[in-house]
C-alpha positions in Angstrom: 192.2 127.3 100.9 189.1 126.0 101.8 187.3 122.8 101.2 183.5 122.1 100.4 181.7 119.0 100.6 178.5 118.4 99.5 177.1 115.0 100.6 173.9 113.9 98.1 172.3 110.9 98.7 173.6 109.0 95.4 177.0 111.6 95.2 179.2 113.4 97.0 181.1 116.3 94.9 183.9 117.8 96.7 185.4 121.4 96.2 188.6 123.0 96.4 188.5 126.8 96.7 191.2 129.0 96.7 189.8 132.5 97.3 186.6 132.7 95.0 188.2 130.5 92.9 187.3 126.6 92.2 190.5 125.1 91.8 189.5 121.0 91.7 186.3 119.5 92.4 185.6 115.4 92.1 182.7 113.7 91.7 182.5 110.4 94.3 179.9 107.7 95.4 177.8 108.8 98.6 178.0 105.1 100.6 176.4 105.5 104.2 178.4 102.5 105.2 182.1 104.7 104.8 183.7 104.7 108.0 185.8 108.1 109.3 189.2 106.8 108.2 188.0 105.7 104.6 186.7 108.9 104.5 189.8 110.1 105.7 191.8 108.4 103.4 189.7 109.2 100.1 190.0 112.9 101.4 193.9 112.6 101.2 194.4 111.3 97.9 192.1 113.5 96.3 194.4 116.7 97.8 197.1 114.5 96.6 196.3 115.0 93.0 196.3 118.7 93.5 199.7 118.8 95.6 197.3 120.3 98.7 199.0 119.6 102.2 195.9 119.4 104.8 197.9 122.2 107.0 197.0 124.3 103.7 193.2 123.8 104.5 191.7 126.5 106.1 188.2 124.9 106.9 186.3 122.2 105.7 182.8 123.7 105.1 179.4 120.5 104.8 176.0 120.1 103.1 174.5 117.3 104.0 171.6 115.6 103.3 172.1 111.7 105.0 172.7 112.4 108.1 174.0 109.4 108.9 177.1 110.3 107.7 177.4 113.3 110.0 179.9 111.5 112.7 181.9 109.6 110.1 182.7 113.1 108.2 183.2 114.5 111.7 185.6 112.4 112.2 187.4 112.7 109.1 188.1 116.4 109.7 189.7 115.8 112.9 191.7 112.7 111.3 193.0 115.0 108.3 192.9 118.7 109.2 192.9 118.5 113.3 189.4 119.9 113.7 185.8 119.1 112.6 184.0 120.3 109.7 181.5 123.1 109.7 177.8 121.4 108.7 175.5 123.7 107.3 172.4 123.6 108.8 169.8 125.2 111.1 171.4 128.1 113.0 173.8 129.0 110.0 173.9 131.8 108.7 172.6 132.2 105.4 171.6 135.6 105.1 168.7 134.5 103.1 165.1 135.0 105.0 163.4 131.4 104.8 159.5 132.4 104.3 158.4 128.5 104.7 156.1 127.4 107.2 159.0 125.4 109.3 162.3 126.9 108.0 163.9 124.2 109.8 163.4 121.2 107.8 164.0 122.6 104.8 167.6 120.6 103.4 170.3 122.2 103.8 171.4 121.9 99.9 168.6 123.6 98.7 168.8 126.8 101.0 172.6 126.8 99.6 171.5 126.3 95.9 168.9 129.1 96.6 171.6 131.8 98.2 174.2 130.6 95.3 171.6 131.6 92.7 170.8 134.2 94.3 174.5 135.9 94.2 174.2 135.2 90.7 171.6 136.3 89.6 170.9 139.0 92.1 167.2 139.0 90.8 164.1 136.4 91.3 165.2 132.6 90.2 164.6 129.4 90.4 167.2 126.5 90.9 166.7 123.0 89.3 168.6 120.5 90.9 168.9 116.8 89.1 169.7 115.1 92.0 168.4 111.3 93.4 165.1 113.7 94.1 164.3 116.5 91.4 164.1 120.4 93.8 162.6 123.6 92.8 163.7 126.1 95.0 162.3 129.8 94.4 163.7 132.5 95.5 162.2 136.4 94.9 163.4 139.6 93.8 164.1 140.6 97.4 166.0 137.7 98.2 163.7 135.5 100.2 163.6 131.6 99.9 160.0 131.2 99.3 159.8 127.4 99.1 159.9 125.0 96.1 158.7 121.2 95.1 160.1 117.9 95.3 159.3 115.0 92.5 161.3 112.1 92.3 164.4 112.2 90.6 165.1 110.9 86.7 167.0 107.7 88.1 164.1 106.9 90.3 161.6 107.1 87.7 164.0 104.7 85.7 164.2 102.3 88.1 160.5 102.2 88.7 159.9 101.2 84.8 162.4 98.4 84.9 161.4 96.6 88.5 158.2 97.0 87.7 158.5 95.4 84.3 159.6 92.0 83.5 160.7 92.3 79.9 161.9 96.1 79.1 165.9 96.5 79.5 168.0 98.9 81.5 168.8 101.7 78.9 171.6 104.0 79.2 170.8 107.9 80.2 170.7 109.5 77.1 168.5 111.6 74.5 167.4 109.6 72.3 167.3 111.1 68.2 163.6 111.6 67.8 160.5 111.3 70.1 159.1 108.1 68.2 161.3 105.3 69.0 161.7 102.5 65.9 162.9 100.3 68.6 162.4 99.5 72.2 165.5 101.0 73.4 164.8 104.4 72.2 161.3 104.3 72.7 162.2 104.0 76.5 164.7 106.6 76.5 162.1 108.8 74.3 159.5 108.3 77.5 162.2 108.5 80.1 164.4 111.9 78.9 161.3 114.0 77.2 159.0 112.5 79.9 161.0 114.1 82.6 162.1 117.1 80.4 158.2 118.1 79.9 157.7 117.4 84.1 160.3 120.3 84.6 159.0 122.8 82.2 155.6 122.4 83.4 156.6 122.7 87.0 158.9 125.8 86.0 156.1 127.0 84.3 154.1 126.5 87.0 156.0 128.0 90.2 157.1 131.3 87.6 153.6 131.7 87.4 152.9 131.7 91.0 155.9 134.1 92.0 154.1 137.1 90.0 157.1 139.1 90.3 157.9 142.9 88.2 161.1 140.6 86.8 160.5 137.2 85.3 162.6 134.8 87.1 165.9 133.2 85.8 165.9 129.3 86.1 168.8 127.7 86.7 169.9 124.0 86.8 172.2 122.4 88.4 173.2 118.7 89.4 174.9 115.7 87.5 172.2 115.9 85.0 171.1 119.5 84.0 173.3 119.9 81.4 171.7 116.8 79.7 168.1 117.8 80.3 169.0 121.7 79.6 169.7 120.6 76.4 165.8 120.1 75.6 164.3 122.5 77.9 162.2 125.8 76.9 162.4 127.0 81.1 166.0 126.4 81.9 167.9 129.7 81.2 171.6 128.3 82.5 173.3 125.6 83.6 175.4 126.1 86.9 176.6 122.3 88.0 179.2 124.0 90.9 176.1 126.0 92.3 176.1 124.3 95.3 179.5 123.9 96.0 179.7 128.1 95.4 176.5 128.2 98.2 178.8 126.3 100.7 181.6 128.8 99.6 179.4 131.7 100.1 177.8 130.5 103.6 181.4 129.9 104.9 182.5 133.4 103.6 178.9 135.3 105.6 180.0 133.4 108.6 183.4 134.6 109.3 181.7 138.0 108.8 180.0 137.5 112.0 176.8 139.5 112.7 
């Protein structure tokens, strides 16, 4: 069996694969305080509720994006399973050519969301990841990562109307039931969801455009939130919210290949 992690900067989804297939996955808070052995012990009781003995782990594959994490997951591997993880990162191999101008600081979940799609679709697409930033990553017919764009994500725009206003309320996450609010709580969540829904259509729009390709690309969306904001969208095509943690799976898989 093999275990993914992919560590977000507000969540941390884990994966449990056996094979090709996802047997468990959880959803947990990203704190960059969590020491080794909380880490450690969160790790145990989630295999717990599947009846998973660590021996039964056959790696323990990464995507990171806080890398101050990176020694307290380290030492979590060697705590639970013997031996450390494998981060994905520069040097891995991806079998994806990266055709940015510093391939190296591009994050390490968006090159995995790209060669995920990728396997999917097996065509030009674009992945939409909701995550604490919003990432387009584009990806062409022949299978190159050709870069993407970065806006800030829906809880960051949120948080910027409310701690910048002194009388407007938190509102939950949630479409609201027409675009003209009759009251302040849905007129907020009318400028917050369709606000952000029309930012990724005219981005998608935008980078489909640019890509030119014989094949129009397929968009897809991942991330806590895509199937909330696919709901409205005209661009997104298909919501894959275990994208990344099949990326990881993939990498892992192309690795033990060797060259």
């Amino acid at each position: 069996m093999l275990l993914v992690i992919d560590v977000g900067n507000t969540n941390t989804v884990l994966g449990l694969y056996r094979g090709p297939e996802l047997v468990d996955s959880w959803r947990i808070e990203t704190r960059k305080g969590r020491t080794g052995d909380e880490h450690a012990l969160l790790v145990r009781q989630l295999l717990g509720l599947r009846d998973v003995a660590p021996s039964e782990i056959e790696a323990v594959v990464i995507g990171s994006v806080v890398p101050s994490l990176a020694l307290s997951l380290q030492r979590m591997g060697e705590k639970v399973f013997g031996r450390p993880p494998v981060f994905v990162g520069p040097g891995t191999r991806t079998g994806m050519p990266i055709l940015t101008e510093n391939p190296r600081e591009v994050g390490a979940d968006r090159i995995v969301n790209a060669v995920a799609a990728y396997e999917v679709v097996r065509g030009p697409c674009v992945v939409v990841d909701f995550g604490t930033a919003t990432t387009l990553d584009c990806v062409s017919a022949a299978g190159e990562y050709l870069g993407g764009v970065i806006a800030p994500g829906y809880g960051i725009s949120a948080e910027a109307l409310f701690s910048r206003t002194s009388k407007l309320p938190r509102v939950e996450v949630s479409r609201p039931p027409r675009v003209i609010g009759r009251n302040t709580v849905h007129s907020i969540q009318a400028g917050l969801y369709y606000g952000y829904v029309d930012l990724v259509d005219g981005l998608c729009r935008r980078v489909v455009r640019e890509m030119r390709g014989d094949a129009a690309p397929r968009v897809l969306a991942t991330g806590g939130l895509a199937g909330l904001f696919a709901e409205a969208s005209r661009a997104i095509h298909e919501v894959r919210e275990d994208l990344t943690l099949v990326g990881l799976r993939i990498l892992w898989e192309r690795s033990k290949a060797g060259p």
